[in-house]
C-alpha positions as MATLAB code, in Angstrom:
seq = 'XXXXXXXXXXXXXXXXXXXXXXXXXXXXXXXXXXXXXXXXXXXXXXXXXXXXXXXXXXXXXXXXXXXXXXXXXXXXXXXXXXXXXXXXXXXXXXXXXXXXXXXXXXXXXXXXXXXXXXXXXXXXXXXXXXXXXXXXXXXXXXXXXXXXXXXXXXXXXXXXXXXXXXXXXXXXXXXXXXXXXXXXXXXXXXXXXXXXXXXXXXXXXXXXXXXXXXXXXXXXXXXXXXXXXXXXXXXXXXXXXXXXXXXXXXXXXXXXXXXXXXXXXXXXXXXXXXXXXXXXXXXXXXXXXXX';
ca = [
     -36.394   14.328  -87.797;
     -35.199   12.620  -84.483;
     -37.671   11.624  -81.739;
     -38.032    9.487  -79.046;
     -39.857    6.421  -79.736;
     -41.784    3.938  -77.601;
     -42.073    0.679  -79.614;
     -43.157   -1.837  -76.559;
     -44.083   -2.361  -72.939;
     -41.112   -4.059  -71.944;
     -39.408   -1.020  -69.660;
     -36.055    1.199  -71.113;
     -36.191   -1.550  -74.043;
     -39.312   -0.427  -75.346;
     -37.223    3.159  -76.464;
     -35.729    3.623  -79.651;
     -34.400    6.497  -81.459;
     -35.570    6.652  -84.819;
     -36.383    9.172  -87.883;
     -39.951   10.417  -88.521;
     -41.822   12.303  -90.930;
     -42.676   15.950  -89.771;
     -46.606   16.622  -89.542;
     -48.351   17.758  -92.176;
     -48.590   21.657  -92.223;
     -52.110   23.403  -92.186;
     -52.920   27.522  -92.247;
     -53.614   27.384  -89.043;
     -50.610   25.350  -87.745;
     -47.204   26.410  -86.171;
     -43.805   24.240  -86.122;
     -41.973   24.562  -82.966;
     -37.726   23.816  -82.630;
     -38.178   22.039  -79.551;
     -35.567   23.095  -76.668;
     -37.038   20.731  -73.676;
     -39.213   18.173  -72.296;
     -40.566   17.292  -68.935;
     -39.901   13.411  -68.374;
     -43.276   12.494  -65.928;
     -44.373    8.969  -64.013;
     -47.161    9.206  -66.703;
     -44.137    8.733  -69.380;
     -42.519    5.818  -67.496;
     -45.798    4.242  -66.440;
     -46.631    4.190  -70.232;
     -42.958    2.383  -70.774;
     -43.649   -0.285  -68.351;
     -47.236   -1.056  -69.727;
     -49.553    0.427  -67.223;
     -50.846    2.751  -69.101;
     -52.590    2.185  -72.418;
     -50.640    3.478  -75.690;
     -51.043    2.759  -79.445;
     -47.617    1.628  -80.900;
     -45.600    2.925  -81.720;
     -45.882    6.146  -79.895;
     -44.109    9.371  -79.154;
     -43.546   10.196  -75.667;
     -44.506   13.116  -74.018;
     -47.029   15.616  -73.906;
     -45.665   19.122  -72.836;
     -42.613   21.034  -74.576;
     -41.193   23.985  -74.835;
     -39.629   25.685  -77.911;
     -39.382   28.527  -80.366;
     -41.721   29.422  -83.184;
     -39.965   28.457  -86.707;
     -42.724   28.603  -88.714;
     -46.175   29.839  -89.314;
     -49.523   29.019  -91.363;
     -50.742   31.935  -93.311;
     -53.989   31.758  -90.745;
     -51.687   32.806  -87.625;
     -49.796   35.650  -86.658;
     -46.150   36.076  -87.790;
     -45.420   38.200  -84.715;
     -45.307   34.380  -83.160;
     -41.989   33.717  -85.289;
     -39.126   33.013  -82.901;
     -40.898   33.690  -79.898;
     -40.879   31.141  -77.056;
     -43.933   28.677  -76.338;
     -45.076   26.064  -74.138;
     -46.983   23.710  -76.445;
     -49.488   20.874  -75.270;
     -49.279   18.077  -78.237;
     -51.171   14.898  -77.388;
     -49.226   13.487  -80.952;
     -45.898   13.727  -78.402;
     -43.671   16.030  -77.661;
     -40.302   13.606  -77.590;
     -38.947   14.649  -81.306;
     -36.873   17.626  -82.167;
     -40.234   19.945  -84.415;
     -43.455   19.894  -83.163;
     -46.527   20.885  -85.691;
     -49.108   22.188  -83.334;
     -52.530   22.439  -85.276;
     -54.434   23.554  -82.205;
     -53.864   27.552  -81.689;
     -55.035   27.645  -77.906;
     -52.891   25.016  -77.070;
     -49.668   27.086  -77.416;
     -49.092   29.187  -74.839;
     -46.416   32.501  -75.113;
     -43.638   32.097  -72.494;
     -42.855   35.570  -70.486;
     -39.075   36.586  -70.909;
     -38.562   36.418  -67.465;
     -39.897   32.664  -67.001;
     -36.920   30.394  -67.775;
     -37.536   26.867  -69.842;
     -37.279   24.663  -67.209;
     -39.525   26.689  -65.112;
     -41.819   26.765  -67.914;
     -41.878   23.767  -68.753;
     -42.577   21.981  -65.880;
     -46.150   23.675  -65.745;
     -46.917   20.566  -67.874;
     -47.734   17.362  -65.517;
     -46.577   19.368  -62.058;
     -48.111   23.387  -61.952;
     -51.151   22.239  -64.363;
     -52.067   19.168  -62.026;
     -51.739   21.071  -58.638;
     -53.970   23.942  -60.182;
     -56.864   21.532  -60.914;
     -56.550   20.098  -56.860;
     -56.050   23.704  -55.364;
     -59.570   24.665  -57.310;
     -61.386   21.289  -55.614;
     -59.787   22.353  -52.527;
     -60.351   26.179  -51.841;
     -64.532   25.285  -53.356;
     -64.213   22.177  -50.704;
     -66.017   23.184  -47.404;
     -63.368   20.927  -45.821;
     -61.129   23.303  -43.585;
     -58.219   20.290  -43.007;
     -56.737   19.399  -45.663;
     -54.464   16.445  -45.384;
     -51.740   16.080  -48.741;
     -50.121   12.833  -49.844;
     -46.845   13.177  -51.366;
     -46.597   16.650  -50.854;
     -42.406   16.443  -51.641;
     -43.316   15.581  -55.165;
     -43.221   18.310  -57.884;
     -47.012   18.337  -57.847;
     -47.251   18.854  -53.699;
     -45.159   21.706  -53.736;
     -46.035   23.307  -56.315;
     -49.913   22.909  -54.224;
     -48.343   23.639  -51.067;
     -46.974   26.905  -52.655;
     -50.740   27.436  -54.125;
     -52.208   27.371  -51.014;
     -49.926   29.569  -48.819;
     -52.327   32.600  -48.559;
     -55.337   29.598  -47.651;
     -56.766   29.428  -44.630;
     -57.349   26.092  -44.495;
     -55.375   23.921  -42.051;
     -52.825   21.739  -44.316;
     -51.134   18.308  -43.073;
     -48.148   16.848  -45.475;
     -47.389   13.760  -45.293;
     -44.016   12.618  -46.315;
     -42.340    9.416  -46.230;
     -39.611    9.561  -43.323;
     -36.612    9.394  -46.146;
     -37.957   12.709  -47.388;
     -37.838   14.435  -44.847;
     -34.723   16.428  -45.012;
     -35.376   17.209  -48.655;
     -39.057   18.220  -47.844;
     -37.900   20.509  -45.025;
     -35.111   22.279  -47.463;
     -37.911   22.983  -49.911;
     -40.301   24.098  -47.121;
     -37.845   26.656  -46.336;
     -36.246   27.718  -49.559;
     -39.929   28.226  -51.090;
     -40.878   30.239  -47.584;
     -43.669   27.700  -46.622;
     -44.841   27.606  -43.181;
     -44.790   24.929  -40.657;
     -47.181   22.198  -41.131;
     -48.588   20.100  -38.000;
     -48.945   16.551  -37.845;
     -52.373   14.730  -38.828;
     -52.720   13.653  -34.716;
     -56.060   14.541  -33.570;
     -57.970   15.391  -37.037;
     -61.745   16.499  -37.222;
     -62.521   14.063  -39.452;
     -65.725   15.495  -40.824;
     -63.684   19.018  -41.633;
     -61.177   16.758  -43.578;
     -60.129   16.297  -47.109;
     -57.285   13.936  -48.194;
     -55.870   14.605  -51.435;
     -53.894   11.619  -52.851;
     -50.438   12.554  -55.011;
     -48.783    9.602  -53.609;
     -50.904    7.256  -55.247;
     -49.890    4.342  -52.371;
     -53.073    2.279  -50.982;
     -51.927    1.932  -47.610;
     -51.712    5.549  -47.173;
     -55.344    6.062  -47.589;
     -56.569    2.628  -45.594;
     -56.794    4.637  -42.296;
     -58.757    7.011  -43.884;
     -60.824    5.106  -45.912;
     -61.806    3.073  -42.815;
     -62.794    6.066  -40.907;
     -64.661    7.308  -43.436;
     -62.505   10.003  -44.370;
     -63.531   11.907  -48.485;
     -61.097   11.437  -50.365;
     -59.808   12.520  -53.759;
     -56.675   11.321  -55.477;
     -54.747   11.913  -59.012;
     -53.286    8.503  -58.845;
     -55.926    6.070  -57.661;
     -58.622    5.096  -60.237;
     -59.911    1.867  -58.730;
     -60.432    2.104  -54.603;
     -63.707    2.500  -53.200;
     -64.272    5.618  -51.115;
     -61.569    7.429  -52.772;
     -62.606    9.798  -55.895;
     -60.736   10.144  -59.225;
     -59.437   13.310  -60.641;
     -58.093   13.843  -63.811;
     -59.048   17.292  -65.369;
     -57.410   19.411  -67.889;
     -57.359   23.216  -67.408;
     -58.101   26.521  -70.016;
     -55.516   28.197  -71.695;
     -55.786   31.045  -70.185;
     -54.695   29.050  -66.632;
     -51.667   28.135  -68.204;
     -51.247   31.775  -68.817;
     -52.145   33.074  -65.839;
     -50.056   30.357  -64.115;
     -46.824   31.374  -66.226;
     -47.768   34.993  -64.773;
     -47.474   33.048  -61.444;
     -43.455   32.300  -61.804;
     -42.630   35.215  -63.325;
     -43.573   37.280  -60.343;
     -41.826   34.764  -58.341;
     -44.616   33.542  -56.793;
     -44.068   29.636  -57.334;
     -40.924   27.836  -57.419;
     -40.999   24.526  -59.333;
     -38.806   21.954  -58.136;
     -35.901   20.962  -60.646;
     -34.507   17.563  -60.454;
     -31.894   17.025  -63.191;
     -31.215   17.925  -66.908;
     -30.567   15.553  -69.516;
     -29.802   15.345  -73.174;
     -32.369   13.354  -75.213;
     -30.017   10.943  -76.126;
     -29.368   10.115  -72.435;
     -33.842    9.427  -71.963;
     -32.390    5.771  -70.729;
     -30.040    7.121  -68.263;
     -33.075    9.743  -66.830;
     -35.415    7.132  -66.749;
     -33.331    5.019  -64.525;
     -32.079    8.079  -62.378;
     -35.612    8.680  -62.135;
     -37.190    5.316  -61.078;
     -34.304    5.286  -58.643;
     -34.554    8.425  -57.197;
     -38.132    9.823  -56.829;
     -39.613   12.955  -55.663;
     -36.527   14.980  -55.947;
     -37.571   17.706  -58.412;
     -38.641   17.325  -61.807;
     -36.238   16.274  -64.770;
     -35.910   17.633  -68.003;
     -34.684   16.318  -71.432;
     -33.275   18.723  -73.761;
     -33.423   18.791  -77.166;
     -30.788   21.651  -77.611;
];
């Protein structure tokens, strides 16, 4: 079968598509027609050699597909029914063989695919910052790179909060941040002039240094996704249950959270959506179908 494959860390030229075996099938495994991918930093970064990979690799992690097959050990009610499927063998290649029963998660019917699967690297991530925040006894909360996929998808988390929330947004963002703010009903934020800084939390998306050097001088806790290495600034990088992703699939289907949706591309056009990507940022996620 087809797939997506990373053979270097020399950028786009690292990708090849090539042929590979499908996964061996166990009783307890499912195969999965793959209909699309979410293409994330943590994709690129891997590309470009800032992020450790064995070679060659399959990109991706998240997907979302129909149930083909079965193993005699699961339930044959799953057959043709949507999924979102977590596979850290990659998720880039058109059947996935998912071994691990809770990490395929039923899609409702009212939850589209690119809705769904943009849980994966966006909903997922915000989730595990909006528990640290809400069990923080910090009441201001100050959010770097809230335009991206993963801030709004917070911001939208932490509407019914009462905790005092500060964006911040680089200036060419604005407009776009603004349109979101208002098609996904969010209130108006103030500025971060004249913050407590003992009540405050800043939680890093962005992932830039000099947005956190103010703070960091002053003393400021911090807790970021995207820096591992700066002192006074903690990393986070959890996974959540199952039965979150569930429960936050429940979330869009009541229309509750709006992801942000970028652009759609074929998987034969992953060099084209890299580059769109890298060149323009934080403007919804993008998708690569497989269908």
């Amino acid at each position: 079968m087809k797939a997506v494959i990373q053979r270097d860390t020399n950028g786009i030229k690292a990708l090849d598509f090539g042929e590979i075996e499908v996964e061996k099938f166990l009783p307890t495994s499912i195969l999965i027609k793959t209909s699309m991918v979410p293409l994330l930093p943590y994709d690129v970064m891997k590309l470009n050699g800032k992020i450790p990979v064995t070679l060659p690799h399959v990109l991706g992690y998240g997907a979302v597909g129909r149930v083909e097959k079965v193993g005699k050990f699961r339930s044959e009610k799953l057959i043709n029914q949507r999924v979102l499927v977590l596979n850290p063998s990659g998720t880039f290649k058109e059947r996935i063989t998912s071994h691990i029963p809770p990490l395929t998660i039923s899609i409702p019917d009212a939850v589209t695919d690119s809705q769904a699967v943009s849980v994966v690297g966006g909903l997922d991530t915000a989730f595990v910052l909006y528990k640290k925040i809400i069990k923080s006894s910090h009441q201001i909360i100050v959010i770097t790179g809230a335009n991206s996929v993963i801030g709004l998808a917070l911001l939208q988390l932490l509407k019914s909060s009462d905790k005092t929330i500060v964006p911040l947004i680089r200036e060419k963002s604005a407009n776009y941040f603004q349109k979101r703010c208002k098609d996904y009903q969010l209130p108006v934020y103030s500025g971060d002039e004249n913050l407590k800084l003992e009540a405050t939390l800043v939680v890093d998306i962005a992932g830039q240094e000099i947005l956190l050097k103010s703070y960091i001088e002053r003393g400021v806790d911090i807790i970021s996704i995207a820096q591992q290495n700066i002192l006074g600034v903690r990393f986070i990088s959890e996974g959540i249950f199952p039965g979150e992703y569930a429960k936050l699939l429940e979330l869009l289907k009541n229309g509750d959270i709006i992801l942000p949706i970028d652009r759609e591309f074929y998987y034969h056009e992953i060099k084209e959506a890299i580059n769109y990507q890298e060149n323009f940022p934080s403007r919804g996620r993008n998708l690569i179908s497989f269908v």
